[in-house]
C-alpha positions as CSV (number, residue, x, y, z in Angstrom):
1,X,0.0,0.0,0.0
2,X,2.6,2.6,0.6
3,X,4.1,1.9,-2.6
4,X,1.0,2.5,-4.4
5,X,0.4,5.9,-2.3
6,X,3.6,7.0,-3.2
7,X,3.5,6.4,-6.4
8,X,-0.1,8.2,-6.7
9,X,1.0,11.1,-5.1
10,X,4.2,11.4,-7.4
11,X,1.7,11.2,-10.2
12,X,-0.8,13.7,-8.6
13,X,2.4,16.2,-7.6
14,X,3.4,15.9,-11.3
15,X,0.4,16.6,-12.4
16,X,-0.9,19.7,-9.9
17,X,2.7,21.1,-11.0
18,X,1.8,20.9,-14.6
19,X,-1.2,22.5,-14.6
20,X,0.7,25.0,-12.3
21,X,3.2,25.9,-15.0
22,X,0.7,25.8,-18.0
23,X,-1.4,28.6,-15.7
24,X,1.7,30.9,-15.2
25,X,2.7,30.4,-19.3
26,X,-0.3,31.3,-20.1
27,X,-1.0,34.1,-17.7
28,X,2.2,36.0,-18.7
29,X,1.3,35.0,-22.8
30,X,-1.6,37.2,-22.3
31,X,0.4,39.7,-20.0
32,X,3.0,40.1,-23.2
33,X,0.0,39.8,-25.3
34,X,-1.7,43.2,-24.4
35,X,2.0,45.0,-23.4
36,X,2.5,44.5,-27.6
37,X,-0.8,45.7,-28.7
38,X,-0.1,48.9,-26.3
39,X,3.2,49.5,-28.0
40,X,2.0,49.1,-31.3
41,X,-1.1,51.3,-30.7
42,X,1.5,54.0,-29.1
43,X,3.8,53.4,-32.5
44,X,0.8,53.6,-34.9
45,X,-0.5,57.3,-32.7
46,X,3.5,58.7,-32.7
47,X,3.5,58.0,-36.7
48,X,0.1,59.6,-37.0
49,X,1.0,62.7,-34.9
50,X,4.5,63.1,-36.7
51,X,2.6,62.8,-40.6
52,X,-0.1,65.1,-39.7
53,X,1.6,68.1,-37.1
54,X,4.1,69.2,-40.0
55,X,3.9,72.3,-41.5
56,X,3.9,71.3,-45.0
57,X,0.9,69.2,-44.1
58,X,-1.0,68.9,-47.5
59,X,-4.5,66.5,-47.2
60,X,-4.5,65.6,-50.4
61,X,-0.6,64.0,-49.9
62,X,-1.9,62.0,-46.5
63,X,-5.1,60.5,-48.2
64,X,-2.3,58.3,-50.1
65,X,-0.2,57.3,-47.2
66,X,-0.4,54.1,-45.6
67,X,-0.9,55.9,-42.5
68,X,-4.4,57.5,-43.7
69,X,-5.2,54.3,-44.9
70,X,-5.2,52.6,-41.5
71,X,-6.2,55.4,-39.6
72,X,-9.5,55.8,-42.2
73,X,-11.6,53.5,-40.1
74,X,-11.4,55.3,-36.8
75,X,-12.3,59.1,-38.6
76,X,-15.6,60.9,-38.9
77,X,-17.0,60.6,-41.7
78,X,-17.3,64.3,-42.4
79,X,-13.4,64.3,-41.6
80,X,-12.7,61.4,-44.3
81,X,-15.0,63.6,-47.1
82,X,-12.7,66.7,-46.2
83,X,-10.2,65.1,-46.5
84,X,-11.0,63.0,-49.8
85,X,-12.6,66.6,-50.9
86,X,-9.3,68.3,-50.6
87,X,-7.4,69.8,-53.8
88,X,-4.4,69.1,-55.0
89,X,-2.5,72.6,-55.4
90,X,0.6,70.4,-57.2
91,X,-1.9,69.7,-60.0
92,X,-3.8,72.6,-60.1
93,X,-3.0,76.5,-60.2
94,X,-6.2,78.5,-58.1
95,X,-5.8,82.2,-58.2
96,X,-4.5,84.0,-54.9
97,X,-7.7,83.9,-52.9
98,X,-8.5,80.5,-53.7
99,X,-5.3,79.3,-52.2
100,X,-5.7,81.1,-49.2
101,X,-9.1,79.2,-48.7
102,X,-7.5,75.9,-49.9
103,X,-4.7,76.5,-47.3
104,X,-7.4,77.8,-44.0
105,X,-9.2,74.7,-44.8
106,X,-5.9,72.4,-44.8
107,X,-5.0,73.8,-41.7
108,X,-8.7,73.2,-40.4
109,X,-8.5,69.3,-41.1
110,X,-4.9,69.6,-39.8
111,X,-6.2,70.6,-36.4
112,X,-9.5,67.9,-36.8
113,X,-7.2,65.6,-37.8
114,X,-4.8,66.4,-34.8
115,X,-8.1,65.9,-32.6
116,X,-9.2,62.9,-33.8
117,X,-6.1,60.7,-33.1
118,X,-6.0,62.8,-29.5
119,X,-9.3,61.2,-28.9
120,X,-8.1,58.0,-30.3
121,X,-5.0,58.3,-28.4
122,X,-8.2,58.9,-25.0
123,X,-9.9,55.9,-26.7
124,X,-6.8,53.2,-26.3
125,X,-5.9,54.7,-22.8
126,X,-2.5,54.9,-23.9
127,X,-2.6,59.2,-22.0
């Protein structure tokens, strides 16, 4: 009889301890898990921030940009027709006035867009 209690509670011990590790793996897996999304989500706000708070900062550029394209699905909609409104002053020549308009309104989605990712940026709890 004490051989076979022994040998059960080896078995049980070996067991419990497995179950033990596989809880603690899997614990810190999911620990690591979220700690990467958080970076990545910080990355992806840091790129969008640096692409849009230039001064050069032309709307019609960003709609082309990888950037825009992930960061599409989390605007306004009235934000992504600005934006997909917005002239391209490379292409076309506007008289004086015009540009000054074209330009007040870049600097208006500029500032929107600056808003939206802060609200984002809120959103993610990364602040």
């Amino acid at each position: 009889m004490a051989l076979t209690d022994t040998i059960i509670s080896v078995i049980i011990s070996a067991i419990v301890a497995s179950i033990i590790t596989m809880i603690g793996v899997w614990s810190k897996w999911g620990v690591d898990k979220k700690k990467m999304r958080l970076d990545r989500r910080r990355n992806f706000i840091n790129r969008c921030k640096r692409a849009v708070d230039r001064a050069t900062f032309e709307p019609w550029i960003f709609r082309e940009s990888s950037i825009y394209l992930t960061l599409e699905p989390h605007l306004g909609e009235e934000l992504k027709r600005k934006i997909k409104d917005s002239p391209n002053r490379n292409r076309e020549r506007f008289p004086l006035e015009e540009s000054l308009k074209i330009v007040n309104n870049e600097i208006k989605i500029r500032n929107e867009l600056l808003g939206e990712i802060s609200s984002l940026e809120r959103r993610w709890r990364l602040l």
